[in-house]
LUMLUMDREN-2810 file (N, C-alpha, C; in Angstrom, 1 decimal):
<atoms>
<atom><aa>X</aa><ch>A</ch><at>N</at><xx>-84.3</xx><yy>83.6</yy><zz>-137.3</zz></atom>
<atom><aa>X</aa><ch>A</ch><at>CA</at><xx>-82.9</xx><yy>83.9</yy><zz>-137.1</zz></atom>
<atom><aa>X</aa><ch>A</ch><at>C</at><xx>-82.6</xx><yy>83.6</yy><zz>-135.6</zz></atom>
<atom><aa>X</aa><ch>A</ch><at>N</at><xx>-81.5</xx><yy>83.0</yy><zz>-135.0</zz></atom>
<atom><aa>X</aa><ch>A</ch><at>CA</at><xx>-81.3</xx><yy>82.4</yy><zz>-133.6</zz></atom>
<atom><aa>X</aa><ch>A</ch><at>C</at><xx>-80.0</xx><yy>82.9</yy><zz>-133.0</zz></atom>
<atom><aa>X</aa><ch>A</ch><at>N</at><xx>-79.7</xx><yy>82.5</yy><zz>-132.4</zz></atom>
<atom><aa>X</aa><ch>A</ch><at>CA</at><xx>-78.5</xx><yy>83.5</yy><zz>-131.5</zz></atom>
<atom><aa>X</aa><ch>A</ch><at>C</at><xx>-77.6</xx><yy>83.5</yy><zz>-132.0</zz></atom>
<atom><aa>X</aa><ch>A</ch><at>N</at><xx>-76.9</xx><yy>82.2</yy><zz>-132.6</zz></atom>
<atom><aa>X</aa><ch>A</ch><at>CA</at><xx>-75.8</xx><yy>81.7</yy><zz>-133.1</zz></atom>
<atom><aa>X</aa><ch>A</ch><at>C</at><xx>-75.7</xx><yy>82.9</yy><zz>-134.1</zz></atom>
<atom><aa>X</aa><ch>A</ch><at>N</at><xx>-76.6</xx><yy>82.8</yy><zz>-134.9</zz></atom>
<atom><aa>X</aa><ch>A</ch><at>CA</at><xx>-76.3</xx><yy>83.3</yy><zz>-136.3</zz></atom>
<atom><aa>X</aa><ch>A</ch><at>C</at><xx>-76.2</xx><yy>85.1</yy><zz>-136.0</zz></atom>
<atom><aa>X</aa><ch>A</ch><at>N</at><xx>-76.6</xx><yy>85.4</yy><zz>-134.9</zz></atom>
<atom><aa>X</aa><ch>A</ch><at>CA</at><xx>-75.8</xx><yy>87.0</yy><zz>-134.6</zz></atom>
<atom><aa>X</aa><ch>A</ch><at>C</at><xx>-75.1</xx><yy>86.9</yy><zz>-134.0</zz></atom>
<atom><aa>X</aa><ch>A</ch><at>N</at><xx>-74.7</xx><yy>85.7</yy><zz>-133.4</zz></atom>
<atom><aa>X</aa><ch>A</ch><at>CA</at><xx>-73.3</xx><yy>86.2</yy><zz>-132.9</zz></atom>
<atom><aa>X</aa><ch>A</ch><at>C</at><xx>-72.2</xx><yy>85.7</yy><zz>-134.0</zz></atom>
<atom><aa>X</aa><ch>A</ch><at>N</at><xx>-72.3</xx><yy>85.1</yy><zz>-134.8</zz></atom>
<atom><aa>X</aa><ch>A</ch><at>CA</at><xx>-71.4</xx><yy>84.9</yy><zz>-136.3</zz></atom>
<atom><aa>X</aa><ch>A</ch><at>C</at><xx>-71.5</xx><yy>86.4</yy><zz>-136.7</zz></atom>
<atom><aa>X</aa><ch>A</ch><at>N</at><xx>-72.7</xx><yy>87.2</yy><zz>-136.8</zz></atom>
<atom><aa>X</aa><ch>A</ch><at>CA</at><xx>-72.6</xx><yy>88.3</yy><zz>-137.4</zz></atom>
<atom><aa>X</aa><ch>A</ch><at>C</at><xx>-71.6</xx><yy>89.4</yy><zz>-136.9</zz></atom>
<atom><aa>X</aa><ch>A</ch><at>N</at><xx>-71.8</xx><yy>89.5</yy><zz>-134.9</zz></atom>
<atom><aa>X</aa><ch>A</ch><at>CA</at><xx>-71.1</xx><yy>90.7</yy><zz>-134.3</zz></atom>
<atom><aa>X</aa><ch>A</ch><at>C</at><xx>-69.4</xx><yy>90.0</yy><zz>-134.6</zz></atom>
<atom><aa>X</aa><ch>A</ch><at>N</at><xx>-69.0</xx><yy>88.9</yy><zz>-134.7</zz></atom>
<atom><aa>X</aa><ch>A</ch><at>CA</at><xx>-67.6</xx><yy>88.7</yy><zz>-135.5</zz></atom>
<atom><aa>X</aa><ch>A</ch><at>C</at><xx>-67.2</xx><yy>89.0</yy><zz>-136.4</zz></atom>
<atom><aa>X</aa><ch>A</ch><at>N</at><xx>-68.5</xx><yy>89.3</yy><zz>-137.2</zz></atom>
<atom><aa>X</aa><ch>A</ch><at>CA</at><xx>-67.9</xx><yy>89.8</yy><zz>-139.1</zz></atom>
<atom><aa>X</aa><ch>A</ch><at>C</at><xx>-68.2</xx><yy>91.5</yy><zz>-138.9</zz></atom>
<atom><aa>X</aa><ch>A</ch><at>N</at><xx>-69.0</xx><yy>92.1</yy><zz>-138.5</zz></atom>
<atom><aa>X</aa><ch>A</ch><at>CA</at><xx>-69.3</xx><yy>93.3</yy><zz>-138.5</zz></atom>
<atom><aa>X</aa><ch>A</ch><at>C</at><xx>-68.6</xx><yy>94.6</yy><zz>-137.7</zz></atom>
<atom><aa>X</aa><ch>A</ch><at>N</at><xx>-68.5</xx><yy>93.7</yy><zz>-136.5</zz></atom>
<atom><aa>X</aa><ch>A</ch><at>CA</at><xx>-68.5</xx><yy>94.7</yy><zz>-135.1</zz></atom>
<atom><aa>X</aa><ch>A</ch><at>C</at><xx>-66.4</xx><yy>94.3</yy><zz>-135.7</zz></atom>
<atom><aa>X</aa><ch>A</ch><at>N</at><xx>-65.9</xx><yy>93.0</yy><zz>-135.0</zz></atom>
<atom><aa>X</aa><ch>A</ch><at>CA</at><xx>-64.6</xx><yy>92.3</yy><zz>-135.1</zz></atom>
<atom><aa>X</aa><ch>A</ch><at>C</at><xx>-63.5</xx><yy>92.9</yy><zz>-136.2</zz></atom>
<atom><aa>X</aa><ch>A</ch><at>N</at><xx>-64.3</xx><yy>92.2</yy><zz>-137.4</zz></atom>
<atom><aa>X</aa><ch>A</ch><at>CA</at><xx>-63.4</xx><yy>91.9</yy><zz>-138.2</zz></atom>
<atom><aa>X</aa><ch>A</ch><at>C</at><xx>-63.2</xx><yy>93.0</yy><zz>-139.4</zz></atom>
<atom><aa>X</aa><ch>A</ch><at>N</at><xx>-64.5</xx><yy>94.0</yy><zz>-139.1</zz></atom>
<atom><aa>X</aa><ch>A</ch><at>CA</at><xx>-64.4</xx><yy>94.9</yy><zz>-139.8</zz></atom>
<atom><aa>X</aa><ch>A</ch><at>C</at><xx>-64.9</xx><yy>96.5</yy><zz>-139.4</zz></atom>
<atom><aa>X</aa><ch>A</ch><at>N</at><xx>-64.9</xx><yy>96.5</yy><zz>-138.2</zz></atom>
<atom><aa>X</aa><ch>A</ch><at>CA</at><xx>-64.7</xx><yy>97.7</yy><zz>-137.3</zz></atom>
<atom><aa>X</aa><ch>A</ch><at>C</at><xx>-65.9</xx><yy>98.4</yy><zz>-137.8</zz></atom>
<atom><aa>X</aa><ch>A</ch><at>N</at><xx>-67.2</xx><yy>97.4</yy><zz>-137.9</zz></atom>
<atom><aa>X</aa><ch>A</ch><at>CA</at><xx>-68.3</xx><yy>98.5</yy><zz>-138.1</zz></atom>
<atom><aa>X</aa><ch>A</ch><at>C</at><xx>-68.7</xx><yy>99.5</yy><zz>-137.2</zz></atom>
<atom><aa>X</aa><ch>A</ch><at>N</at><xx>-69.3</xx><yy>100.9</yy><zz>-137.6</zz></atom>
<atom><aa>X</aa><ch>A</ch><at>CA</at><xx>-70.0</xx><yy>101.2</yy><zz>-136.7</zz></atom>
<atom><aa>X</aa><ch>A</ch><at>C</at><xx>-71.2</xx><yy>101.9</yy><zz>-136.2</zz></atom>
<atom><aa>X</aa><ch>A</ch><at>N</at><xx>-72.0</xx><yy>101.0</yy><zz>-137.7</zz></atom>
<atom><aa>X</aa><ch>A</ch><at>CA</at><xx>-73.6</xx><yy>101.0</yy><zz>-137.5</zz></atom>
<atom><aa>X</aa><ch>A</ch><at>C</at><xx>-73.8</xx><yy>99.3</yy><zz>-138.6</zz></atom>
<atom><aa>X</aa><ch>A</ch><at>N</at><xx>-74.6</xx><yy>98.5</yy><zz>-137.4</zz></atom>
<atom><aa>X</aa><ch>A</ch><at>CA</at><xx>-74.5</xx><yy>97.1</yy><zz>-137.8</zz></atom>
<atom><aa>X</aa><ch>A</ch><at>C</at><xx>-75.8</xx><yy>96.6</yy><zz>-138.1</zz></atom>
<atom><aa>X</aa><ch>A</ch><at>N</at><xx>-76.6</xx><yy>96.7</yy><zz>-139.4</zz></atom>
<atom><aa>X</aa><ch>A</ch><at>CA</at><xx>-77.8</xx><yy>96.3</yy><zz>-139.8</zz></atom>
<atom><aa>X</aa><ch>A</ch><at>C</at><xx>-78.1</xx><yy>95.1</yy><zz>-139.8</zz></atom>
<atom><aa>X</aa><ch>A</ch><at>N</at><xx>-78.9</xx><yy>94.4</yy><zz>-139.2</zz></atom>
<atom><aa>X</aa><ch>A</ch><at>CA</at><xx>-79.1</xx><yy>92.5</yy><zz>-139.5</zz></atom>
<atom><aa>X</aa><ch>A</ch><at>C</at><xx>-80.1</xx><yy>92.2</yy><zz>-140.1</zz></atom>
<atom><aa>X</aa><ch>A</ch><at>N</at><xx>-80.6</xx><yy>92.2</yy><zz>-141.7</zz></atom>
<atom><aa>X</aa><ch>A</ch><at>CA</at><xx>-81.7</xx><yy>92.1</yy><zz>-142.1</zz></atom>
<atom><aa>X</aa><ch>A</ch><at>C</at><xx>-81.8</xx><yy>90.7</yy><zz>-142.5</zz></atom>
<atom><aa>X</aa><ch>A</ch><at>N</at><xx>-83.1</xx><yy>90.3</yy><zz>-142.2</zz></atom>
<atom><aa>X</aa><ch>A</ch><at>CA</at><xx>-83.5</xx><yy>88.9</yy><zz>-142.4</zz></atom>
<atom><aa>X</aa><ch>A</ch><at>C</at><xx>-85.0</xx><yy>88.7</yy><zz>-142.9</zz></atom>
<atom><aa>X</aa><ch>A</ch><at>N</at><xx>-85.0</xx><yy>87.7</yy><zz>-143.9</zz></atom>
<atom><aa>X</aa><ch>A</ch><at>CA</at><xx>-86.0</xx><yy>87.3</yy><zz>-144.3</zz></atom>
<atom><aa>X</aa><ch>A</ch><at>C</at><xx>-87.1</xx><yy>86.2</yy><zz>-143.6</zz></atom>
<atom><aa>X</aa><ch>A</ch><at>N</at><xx>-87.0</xx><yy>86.2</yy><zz>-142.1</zz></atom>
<atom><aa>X</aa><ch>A</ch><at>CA</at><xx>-87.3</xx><yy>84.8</yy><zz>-141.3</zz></atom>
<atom><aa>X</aa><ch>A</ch><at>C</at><xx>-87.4</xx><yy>85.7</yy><zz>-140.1</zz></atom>
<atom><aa>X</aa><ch>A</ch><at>N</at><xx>-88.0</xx><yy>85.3</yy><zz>-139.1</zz></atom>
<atom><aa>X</aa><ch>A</ch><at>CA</at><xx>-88.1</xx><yy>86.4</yy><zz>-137.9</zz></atom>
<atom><aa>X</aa><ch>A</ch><at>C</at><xx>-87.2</xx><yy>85.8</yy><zz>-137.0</zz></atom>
<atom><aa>X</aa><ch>A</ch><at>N</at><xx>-86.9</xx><yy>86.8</yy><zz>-135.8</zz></atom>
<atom><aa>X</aa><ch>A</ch><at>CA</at><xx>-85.8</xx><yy>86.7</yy><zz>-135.3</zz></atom>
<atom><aa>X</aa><ch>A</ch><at>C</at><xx>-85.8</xx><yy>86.3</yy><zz>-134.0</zz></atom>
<atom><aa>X</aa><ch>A</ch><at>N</at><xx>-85.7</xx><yy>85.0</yy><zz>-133.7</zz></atom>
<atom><aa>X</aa><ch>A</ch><at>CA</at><xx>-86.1</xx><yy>84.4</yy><zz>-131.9</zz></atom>
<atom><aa>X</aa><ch>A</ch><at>C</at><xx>-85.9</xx><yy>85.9</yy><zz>-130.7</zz></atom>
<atom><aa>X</aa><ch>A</ch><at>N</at><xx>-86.2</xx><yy>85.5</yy><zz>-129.6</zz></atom>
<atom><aa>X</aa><ch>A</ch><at>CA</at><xx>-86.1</xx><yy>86.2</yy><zz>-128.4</zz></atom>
<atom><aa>X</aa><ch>A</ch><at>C</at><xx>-85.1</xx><yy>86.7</yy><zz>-128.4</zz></atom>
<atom><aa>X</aa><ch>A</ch><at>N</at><xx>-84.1</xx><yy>85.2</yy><zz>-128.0</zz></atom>
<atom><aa>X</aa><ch>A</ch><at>CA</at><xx>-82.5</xx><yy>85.3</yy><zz>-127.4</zz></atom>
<atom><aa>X</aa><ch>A</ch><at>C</at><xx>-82.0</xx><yy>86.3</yy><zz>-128.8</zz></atom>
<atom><aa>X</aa><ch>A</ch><at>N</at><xx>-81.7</xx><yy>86.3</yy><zz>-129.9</zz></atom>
<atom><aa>X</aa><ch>A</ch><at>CA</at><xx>-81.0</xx><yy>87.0</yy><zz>-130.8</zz></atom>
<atom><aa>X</aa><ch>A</ch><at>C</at><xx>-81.9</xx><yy>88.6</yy><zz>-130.8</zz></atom>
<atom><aa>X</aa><ch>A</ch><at>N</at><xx>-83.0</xx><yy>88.7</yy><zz>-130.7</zz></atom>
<atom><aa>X</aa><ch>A</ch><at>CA</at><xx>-83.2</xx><yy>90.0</yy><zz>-130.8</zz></atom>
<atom><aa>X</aa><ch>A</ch><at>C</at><xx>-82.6</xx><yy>90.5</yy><zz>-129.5</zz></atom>
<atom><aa>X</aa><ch>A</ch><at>N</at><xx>-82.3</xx><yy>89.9</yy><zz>-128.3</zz></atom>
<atom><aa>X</aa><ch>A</ch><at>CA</at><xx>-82.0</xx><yy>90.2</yy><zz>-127.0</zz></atom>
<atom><aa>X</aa><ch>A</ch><at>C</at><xx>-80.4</xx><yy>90.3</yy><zz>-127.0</zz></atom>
<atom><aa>X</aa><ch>A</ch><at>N</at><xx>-79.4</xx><yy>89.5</yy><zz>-128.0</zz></atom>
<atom><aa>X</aa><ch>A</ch><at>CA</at><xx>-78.3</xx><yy>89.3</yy><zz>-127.9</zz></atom>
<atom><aa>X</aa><ch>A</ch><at>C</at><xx>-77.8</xx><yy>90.5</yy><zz>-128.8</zz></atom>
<atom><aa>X</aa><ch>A</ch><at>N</at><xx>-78.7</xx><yy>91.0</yy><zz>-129.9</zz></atom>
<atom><aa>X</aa><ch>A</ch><at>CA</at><xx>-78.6</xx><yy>91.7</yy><zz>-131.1</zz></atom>
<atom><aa>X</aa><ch>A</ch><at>C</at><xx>-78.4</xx><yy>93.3</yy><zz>-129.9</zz></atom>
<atom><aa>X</aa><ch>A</ch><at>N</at><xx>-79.7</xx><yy>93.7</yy><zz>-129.3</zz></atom>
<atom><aa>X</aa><ch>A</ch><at>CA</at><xx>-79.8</xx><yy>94.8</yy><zz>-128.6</zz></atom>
<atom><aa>X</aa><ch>A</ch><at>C</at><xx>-78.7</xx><yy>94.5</yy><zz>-127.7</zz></atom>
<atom><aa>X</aa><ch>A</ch><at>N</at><xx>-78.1</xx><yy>94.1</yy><zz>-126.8</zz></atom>
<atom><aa>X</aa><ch>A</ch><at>CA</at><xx>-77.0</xx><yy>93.7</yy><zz>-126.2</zz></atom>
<atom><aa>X</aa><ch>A</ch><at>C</at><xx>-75.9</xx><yy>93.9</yy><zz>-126.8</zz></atom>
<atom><aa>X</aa><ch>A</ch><at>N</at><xx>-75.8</xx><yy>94.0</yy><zz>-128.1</zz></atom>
<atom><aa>X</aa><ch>A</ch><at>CA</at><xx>-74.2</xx><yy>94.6</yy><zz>-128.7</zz></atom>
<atom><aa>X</aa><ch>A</ch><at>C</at><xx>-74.2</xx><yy>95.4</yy><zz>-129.8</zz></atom>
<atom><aa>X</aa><ch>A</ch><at>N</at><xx>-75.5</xx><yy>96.1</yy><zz>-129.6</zz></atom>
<atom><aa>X</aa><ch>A</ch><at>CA</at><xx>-75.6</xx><yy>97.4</yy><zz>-130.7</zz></atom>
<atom><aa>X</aa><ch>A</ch><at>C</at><xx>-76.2</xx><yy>97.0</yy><zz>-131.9</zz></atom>
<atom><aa>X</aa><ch>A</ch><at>N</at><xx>-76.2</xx><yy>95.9</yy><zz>-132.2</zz></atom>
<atom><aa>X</aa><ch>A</ch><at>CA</at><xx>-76.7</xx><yy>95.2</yy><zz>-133.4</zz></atom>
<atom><aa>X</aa><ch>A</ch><at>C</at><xx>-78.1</xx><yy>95.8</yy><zz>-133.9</zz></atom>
<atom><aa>X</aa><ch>A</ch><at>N</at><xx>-78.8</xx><yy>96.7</yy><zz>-134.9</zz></atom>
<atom><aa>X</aa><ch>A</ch><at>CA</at><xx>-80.3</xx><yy>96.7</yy><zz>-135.5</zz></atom>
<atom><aa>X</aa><ch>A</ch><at>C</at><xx>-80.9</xx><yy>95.7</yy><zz>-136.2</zz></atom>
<atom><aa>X</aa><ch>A</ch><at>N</at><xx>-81.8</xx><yy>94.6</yy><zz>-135.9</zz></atom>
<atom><aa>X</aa><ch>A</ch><at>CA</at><xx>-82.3</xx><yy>93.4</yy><zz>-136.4</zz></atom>
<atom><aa>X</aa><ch>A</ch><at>C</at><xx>-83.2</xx><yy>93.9</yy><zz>-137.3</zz></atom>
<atom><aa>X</aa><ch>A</ch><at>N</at><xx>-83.9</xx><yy>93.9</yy><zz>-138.3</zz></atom>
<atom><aa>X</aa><ch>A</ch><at>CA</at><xx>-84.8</xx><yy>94.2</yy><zz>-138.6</zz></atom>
<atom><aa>X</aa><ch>A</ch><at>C</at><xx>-85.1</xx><yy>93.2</yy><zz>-139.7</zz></atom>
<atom><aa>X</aa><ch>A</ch><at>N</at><xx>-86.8</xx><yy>92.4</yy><zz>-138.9</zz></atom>
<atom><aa>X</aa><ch>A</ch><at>CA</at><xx>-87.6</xx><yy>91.5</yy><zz>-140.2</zz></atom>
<atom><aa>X</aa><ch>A</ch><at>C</at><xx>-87.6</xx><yy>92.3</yy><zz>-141.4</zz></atom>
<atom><aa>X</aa><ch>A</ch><at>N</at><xx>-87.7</xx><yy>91.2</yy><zz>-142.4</zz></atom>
<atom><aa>X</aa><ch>A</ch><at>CA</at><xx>-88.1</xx><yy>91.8</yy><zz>-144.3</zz></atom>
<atom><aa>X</aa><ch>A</ch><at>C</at><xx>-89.4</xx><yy>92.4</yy><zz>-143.8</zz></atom>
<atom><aa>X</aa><ch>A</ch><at>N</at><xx>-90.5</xx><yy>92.1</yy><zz>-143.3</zz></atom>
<atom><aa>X</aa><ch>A</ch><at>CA</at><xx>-91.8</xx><yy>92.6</yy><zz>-143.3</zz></atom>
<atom><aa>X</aa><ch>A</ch><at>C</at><xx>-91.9</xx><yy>94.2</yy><zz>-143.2</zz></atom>
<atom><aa>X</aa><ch>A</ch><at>N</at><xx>-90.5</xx><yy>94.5</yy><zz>-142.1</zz></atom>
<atom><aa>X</aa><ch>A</ch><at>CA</at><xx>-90.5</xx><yy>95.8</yy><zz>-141.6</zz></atom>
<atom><aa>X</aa><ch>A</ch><at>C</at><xx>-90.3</xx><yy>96.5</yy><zz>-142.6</zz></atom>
<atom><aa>X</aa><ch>A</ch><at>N</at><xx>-89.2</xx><yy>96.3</yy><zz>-143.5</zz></atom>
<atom><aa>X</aa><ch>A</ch><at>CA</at><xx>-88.8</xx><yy>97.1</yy><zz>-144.9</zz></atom>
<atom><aa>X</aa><ch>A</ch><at>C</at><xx>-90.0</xx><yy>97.1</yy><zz>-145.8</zz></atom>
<atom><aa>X</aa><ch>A</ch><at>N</at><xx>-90.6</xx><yy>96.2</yy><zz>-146.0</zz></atom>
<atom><aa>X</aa><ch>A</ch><at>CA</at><xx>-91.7</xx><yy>95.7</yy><zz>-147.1</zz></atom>
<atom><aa>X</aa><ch>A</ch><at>C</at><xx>-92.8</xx><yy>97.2</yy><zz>-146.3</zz></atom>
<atom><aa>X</aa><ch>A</ch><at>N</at><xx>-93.2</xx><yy>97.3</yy><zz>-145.2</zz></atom>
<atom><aa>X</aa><ch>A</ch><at>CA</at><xx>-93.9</xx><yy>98.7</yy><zz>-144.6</zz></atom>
<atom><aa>X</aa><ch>A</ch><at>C</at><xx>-93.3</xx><yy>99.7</yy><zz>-145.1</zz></atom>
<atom><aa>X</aa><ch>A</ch><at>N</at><xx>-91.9</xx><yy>99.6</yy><zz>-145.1</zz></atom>
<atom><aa>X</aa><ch>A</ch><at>CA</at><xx>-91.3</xx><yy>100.9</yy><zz>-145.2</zz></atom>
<atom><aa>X</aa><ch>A</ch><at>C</at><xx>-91.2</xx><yy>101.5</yy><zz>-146.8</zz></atom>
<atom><aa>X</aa><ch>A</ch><at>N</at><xx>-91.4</xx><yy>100.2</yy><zz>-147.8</zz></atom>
<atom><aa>X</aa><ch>A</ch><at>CA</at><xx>-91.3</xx><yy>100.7</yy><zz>-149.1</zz></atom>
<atom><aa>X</aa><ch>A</ch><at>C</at><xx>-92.8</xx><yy>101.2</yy><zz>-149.4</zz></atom>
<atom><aa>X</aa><ch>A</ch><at>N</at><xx>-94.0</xx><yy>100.5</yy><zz>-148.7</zz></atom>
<atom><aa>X</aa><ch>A</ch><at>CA</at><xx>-95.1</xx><yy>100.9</yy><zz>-149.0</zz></atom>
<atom><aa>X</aa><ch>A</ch><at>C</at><xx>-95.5</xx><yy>102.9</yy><zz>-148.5</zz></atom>
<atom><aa>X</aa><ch>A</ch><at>N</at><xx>-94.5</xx><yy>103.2</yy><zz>-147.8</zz></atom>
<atom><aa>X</aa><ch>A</ch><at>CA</at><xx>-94.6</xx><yy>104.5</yy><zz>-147.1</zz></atom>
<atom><aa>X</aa><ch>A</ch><at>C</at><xx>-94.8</xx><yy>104.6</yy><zz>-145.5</zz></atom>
<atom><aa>X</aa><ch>A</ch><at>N</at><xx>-94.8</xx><yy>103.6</yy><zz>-144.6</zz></atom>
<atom><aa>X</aa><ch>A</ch><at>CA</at><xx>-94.5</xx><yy>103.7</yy><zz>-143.0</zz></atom>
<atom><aa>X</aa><ch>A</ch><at>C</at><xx>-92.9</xx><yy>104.2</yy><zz>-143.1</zz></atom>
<atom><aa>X</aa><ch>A</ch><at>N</at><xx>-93.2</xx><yy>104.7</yy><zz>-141.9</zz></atom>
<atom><aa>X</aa><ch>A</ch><at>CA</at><xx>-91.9</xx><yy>105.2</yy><zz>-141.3</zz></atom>
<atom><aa>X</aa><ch>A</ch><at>C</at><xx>-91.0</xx><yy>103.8</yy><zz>-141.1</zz></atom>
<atom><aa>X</aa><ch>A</ch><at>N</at><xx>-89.8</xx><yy>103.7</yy><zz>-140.5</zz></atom>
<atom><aa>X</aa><ch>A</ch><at>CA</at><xx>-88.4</xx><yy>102.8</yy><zz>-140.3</zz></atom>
<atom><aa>X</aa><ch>A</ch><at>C</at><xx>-88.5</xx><yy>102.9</yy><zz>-138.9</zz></atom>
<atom><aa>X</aa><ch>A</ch><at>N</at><xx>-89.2</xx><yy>102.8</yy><zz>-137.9</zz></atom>
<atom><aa>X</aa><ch>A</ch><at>CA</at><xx>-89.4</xx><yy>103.0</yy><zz>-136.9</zz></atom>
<atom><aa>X</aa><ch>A</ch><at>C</at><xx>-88.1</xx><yy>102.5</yy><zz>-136.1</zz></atom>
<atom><aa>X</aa><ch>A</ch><at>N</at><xx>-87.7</xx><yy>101.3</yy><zz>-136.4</zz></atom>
<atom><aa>X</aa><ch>A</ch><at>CA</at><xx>-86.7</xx><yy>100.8</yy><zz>-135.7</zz></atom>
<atom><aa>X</aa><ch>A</ch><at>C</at><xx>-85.4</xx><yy>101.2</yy><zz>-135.9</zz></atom>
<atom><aa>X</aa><ch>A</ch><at>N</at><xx>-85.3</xx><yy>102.6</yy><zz>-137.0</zz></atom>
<atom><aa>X</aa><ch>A</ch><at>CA</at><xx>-84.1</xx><yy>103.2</yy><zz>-137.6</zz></atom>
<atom><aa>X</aa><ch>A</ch><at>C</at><xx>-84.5</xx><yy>104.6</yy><zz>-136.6</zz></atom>
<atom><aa>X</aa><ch>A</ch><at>N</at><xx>-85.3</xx><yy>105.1</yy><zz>-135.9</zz></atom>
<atom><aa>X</aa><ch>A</ch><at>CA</at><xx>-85.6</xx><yy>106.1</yy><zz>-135.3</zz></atom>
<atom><aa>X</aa><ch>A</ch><at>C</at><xx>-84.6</xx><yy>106.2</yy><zz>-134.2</zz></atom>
</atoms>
């Protein structure tokens, strides 16, 4: 996932529909700059891998 494609997101989420808890889940991991642009506007990214832990019984760590 690359920068572009979260910041298409903080337009549909944050913008156009007044979110105000913004989940970015992806099936593909998430470059630098977008996990950096993501934390920069509130955005939570979280890889499929992470949920795939979480259904096995790990904690959501990045929901903490």
């Amino acid at each position: 996932m690359s920068s572009p494609d979260i910041q298409k997101f903080i337009g549909s989420a944050k913008v156009l529909f007044s979110a105000e808890v913004a989940l970015f889940v992806a099936t593909c991991p998430f470059t630098p700059d977008a996990l950096s642009l993501a934390a920069e506007t509130g955005i939570t990214a979280v890889h499929r891998g992470l949920l795939e832990e979480w259904s096995a019984g790990e904690p959501l760590k990045i929901l903490e």
